[in-house]
LOVO-857104 format. One record per residue (C-alpha): x, y, z. Coordinates in nm, 2 decimals, padded with zeros to 4 digits. Example, Ala and Ser with C-alpha at 12.3 -4.5 7.8 and 13.67 -1.06 7.14 Angstrom:
! residues 2
> 01.23; -00.45; 00.78
> 01.37; -00.11; 00.71
***
This chain:
! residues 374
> -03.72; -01.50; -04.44
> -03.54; -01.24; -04.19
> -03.34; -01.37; -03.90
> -03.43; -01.23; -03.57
> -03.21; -00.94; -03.47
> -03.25; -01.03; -03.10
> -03.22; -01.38; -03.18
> -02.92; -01.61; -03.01
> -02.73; -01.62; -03.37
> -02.76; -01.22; -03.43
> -02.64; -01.07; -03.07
> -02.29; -00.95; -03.04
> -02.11; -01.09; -02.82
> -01.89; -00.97; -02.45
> -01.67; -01.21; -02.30
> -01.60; -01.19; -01.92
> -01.26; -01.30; -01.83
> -01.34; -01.36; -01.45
> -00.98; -01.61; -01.39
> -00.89; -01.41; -01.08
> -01.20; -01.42; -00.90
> -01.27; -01.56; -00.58
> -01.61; -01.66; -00.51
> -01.75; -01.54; -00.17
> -01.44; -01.32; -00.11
> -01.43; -01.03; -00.33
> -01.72; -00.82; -00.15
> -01.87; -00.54; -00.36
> -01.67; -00.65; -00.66
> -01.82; -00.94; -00.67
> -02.16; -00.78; -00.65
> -02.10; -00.63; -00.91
> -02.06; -00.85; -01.15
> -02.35; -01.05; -01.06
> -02.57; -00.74; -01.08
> -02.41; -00.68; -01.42
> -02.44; -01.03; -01.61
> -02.81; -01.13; -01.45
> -02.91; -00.76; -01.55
> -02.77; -00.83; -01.91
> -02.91; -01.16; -01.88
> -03.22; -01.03; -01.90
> -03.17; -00.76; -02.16
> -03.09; -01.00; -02.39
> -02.87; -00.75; -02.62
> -02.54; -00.93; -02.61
> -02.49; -01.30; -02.56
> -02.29; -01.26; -02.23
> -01.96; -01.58; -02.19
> -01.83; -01.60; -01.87
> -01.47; -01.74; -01.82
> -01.45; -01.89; -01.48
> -01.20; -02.10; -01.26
> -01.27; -02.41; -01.22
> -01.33; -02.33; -00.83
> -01.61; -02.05; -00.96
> -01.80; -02.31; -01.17
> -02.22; -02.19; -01.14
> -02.09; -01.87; -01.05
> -02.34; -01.68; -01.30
> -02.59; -01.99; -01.42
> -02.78; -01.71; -01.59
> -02.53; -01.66; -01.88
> -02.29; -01.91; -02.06
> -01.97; -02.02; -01.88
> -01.67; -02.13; -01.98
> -01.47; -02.32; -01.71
> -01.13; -02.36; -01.75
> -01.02; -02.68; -01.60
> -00.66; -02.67; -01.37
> -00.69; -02.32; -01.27
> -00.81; -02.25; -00.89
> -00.80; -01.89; -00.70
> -00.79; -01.82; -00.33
> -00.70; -01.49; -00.17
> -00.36; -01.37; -00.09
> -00.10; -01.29; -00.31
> 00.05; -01.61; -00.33
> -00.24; -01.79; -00.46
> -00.31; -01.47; -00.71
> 00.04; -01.55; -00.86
> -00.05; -01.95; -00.87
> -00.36; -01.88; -01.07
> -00.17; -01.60; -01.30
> 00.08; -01.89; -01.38
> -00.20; -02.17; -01.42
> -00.35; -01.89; -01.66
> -00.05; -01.84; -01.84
> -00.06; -02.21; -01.95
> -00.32; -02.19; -02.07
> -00.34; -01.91; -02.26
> -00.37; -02.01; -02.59
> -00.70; -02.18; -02.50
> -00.87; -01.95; -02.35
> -00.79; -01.63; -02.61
> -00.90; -01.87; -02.89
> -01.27; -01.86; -02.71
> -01.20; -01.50; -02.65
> -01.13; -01.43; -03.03
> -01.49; -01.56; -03.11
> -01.61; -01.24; -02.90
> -01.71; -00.90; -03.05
> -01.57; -00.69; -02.73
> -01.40; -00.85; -02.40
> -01.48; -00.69; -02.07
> -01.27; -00.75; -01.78
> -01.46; -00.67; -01.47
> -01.23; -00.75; -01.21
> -00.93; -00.57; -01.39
> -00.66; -00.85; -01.44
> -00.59; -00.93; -01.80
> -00.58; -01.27; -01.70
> -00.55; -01.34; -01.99
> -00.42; -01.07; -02.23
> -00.72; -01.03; -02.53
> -00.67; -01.14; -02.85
> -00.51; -00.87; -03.07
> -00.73; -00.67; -03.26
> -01.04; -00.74; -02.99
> -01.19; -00.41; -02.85
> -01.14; -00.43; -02.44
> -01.28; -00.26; -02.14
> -01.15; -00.28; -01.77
> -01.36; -00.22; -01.47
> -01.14; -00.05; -01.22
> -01.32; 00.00; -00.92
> -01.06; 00.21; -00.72
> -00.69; 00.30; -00.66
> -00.72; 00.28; -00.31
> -00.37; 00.11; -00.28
> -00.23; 00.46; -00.42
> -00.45; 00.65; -00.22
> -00.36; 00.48; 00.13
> -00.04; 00.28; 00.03
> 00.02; 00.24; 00.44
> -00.24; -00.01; 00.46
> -00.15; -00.21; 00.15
> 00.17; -00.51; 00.21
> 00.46; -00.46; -00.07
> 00.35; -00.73; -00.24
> -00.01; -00.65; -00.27
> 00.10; -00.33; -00.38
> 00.32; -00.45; -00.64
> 00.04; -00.70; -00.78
> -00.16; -00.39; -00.81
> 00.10; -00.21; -01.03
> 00.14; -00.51; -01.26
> -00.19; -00.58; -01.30
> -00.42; -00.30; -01.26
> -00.20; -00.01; -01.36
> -00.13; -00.19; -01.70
> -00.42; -00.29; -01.78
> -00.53; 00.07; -01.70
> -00.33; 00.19; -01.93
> -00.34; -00.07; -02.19
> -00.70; -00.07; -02.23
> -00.93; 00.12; -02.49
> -01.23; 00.25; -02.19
> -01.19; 00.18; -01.84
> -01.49; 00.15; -01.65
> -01.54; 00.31; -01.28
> -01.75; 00.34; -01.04
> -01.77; 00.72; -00.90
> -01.59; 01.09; -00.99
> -01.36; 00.99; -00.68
> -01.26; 00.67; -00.83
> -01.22; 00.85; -01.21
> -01.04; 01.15; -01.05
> -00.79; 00.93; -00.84
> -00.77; 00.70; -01.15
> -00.64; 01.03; -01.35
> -00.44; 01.17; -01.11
> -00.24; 00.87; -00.99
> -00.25; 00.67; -01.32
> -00.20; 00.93; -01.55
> -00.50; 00.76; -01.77
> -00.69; 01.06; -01.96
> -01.00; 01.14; -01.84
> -01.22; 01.12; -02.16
> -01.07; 00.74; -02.17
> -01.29; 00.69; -01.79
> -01.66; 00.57; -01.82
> -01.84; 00.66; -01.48
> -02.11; 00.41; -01.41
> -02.24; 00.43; -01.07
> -02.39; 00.08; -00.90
> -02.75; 00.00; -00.87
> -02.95; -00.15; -00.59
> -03.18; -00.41; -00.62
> -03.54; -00.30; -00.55
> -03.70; -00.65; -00.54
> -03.45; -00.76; -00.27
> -03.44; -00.47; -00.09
> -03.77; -00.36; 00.01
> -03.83; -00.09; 00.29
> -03.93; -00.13; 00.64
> -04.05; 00.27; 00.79
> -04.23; 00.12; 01.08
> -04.03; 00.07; 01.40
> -03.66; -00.08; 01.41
> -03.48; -00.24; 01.68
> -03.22; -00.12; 01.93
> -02.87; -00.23; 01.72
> -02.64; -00.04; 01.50
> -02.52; -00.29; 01.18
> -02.21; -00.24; 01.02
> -02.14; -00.54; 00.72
> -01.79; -00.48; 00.64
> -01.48; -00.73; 00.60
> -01.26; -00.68; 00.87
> -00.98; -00.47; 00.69
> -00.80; -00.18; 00.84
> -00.98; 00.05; 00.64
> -01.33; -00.02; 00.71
> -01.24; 00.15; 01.08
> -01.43; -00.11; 01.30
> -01.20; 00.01; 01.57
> -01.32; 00.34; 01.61
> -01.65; 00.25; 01.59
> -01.65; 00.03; 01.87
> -01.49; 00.31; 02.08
> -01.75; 00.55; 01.93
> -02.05; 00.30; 02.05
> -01.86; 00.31; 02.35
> -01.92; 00.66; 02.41
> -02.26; 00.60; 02.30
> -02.31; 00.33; 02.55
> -02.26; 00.57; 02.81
> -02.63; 00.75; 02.82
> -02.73; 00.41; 02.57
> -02.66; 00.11; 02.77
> -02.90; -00.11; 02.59
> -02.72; 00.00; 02.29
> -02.59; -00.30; 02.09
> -02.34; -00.32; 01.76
> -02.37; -00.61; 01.47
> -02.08; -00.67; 01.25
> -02.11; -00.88; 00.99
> -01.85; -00.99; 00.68
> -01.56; -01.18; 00.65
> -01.19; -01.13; 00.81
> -01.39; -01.05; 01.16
> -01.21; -01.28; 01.34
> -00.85; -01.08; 01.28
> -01.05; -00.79; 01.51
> -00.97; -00.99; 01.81
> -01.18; -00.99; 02.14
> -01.48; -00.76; 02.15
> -01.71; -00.63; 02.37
> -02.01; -00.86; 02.46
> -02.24; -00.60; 02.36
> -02.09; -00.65; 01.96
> -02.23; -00.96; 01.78
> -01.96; -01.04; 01.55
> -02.22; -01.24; 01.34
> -01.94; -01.31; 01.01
> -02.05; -01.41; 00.69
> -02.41; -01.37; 00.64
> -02.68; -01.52; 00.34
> -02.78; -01.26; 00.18
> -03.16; -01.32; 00.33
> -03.01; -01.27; 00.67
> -02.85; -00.94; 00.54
> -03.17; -00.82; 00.40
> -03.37; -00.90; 00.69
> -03.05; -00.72; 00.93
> -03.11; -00.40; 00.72
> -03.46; -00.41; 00.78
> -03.45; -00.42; 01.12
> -03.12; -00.20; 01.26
> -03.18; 00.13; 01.42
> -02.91; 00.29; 01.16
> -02.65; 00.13; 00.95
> -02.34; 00.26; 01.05
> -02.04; 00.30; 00.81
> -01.70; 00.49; 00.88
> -01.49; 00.33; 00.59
> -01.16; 00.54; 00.55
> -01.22; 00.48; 00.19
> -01.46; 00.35; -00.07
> -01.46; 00.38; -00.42
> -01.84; 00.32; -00.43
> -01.96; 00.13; -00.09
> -02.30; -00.02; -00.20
> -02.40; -00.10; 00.20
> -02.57; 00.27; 00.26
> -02.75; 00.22; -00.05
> -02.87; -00.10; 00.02
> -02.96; 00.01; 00.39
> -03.14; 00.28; 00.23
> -03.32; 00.10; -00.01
> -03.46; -00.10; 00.32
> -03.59; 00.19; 00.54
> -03.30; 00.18; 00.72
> -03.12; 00.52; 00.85
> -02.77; 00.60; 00.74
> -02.46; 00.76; 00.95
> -02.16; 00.72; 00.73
> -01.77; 00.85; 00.70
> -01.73; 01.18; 00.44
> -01.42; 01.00; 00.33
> -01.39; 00.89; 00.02
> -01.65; 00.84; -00.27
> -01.92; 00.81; 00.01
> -02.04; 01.17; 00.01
> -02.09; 01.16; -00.33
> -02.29; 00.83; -00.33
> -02.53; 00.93; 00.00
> -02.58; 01.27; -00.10
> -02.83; 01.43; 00.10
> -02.97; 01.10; 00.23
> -02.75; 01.04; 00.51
> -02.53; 01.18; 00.84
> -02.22; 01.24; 00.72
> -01.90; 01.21; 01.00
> -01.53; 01.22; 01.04
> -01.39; 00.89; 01.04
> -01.09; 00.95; 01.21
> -01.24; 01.07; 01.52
> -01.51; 00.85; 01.74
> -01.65; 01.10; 01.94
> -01.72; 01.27; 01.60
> -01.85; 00.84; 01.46
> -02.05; 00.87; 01.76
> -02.26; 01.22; 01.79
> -02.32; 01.12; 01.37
> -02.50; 00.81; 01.50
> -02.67; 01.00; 01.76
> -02.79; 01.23; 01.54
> -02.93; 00.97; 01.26
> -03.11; 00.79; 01.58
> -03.30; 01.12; 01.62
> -03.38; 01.18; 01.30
> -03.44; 00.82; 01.17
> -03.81; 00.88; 01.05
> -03.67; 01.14; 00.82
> -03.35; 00.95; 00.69
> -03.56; 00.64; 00.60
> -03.77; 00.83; 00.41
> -03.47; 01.05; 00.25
> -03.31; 00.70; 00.18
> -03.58; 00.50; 00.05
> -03.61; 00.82; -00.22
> -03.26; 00.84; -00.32
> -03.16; 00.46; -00.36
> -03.41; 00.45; -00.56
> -03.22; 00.66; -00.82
> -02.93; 00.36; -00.81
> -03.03; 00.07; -01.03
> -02.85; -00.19; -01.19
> -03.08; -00.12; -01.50
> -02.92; 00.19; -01.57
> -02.60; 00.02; -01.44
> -02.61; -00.21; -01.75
> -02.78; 00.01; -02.06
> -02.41; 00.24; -01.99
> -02.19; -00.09; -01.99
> -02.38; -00.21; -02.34
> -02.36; 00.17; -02.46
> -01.99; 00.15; -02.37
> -01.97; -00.25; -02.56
> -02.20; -00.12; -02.88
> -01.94; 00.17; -02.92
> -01.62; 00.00; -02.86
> -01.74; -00.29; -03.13
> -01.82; -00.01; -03.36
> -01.51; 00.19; -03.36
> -01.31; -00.17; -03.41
> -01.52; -00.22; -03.71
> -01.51; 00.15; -03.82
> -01.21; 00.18; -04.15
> -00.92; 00.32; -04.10
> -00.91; 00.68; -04.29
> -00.58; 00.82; -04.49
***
């Protein structure tokens, strides 16, 4: 009798390290690697282990977890440290598990901890934005970066991104060749994001955290201007960190963390999702609004042009009168960018997403076995 090749037993093996994440507070990061695991999940090509804090327990209930007891992870540098050292006690442990893998994947970058010698490794690097815009970055989130990220970088046999921007900034900065850099661009997911062309109400959305670079500043001057021949005009933020924006206008629902169903339902309904990010190395949000029927104005900074194409407004980030006539002009045109969008999402999709990380995993397992020649 044959064993199964897709049988349990028979499938090769990725471990996840996942030690530094922080569940609920890593935005598109995070989103990513739930996309990734559910969608290999359901593949069923590599049995997929998970190693998780103890804080980030159910995390991924679609693929094994292991959950190492004693170590916790908040944000803030601080607490990154705390869980690096709670990690480095226990070590041993957790690269014993790691050792019983055929390929280790690290999708939030961190060795955390280092793989077992002789185990093929991949890192997921999503950007170098820190490098790009070190002015917005503290010293000591900048030097967490360099220890972790850059070495690991470095250190590993592919890195995994998420756009040309990210691979070319990558190169440039890091000094990592560029046939070591797998591009894999994000997916959307078609089944949660379904699209609404019929009418739309009178509100721009903008989900974003509230960090410097996402720009909500501007854009509240820019629907300021807007506000001027648009008085019924109203702004929705939502996304963590909002409350460090301080007071807002009472026209700007600062709504915070949202359920996803209350996201969905937000891109549905906006008149155009607004996004003037000074930097992304992906930005899933215009996709997403897209994928709903929901017009896009967004920043040409970044990886964004490359990831809207066609299917949006693109603006100047820097300037709000220049935020605000791109809004204008996706409110005029908003029958023909939802039906641009809804067409070019489509092209994202986390099935594609995972058939190049397993092409990547097959390969890297093969060259490991592959002998040495003289």
């Amino acid at each position: 009798m044959t064993s199964d090749p897709m049988s349990p037993a028979a499938r090769p093996t990725v471990a996840m390290p996942m030690l530094n994440l922080v569940p609920g507070g890593m935005g598109g990061t995070e989103t990513y690697a739930s996309n990734l695991t559910q969608a290999m999940a359901s593949d069923g090509t590599f049995t997929v282990l998970t190693v998780l804090p103890e804080n980030a327990a159910g995390t991924f209930p679609w693929v094994n977890e292991l959950v190492i007891g004693g170590i916790r992870t908040a944000l803030g540098v601080r607490n990154r440290l705390a869980s690096i050292a709670q990690t480095a006690l226990r070590g041993h442990r957790i690269r014993r598990a790691l050792a019983a893998a055929d390929v280790v994947h690290y999708p939030f970058t961190a060795l955390m901890p280092r793989p077992p010698r002789g185990r093929p490794f991949a890192v997921t690097l999503h950007d170098v934005q820190h490098l790009d815009l070190p002015e917005l970055f503290t010293h000591a989130d900048f030097v967490y970066r360099r220890l972790f990220y850059h070495r690991a970088a470095r250190r590993a046999d592919l890195v995994i991104t998420i756009s040309e921007f990210a691979k070319q900034s990558i190169v440039r900065h890091l000094g990592v060749p560029a046939d070591k850099i797998k591009v894999i661009p994000l997916g959307v997911d078609s089944h949660l994001f379904v699209p609404n062309l019929g009418e739309r109400d009178g509100f721009l959305l903008y989900p974003a955290r509230g960090w410097a670079h996402k720009n909500h500043a501007r854009l509240i001057e820019a629907v300021t201007l807007l506000r001027r021949t648009s008085p019924r005009l109203r702004l929705v933020l939502t996304g963590g960190n909002l409350d460090g924006l301080g007071p807002l206008p009472d026209w700007v629902d600062r709504k915070g963390f949202v359920e996803q169903d209350e996201l969905i339902d937000l891109y549905r309904r906006a008149a155009v999702l607004v996004y003037p990010s000074l930097y992304e190395g992906f930005g899933l949000p215009p996709l997403e609004a897209m994928a709903s029927g929901c017009p896009v104005a967004a920043s040409n900074a970044g990886s964004i042009p490359e990831v809207c194409g066609d299917a949006a407004v693109l603006f100047d980030p820097s300037e709000p009168e220049a935020i605000a006539a791109g809004i204008e002009e996706a409110l005029n045109r908003g029958a023909e960018l939802s039906r641009a969008g809804v067409a070019h999402a489509a092209t994202f999709t986390w099935e594609r997403c995972v058939q190049a990380h397993l092409e990547i995993f097959t390969e890297l397992i093969a060259a490991a076995r592959r002998p040495l020649t003289v």
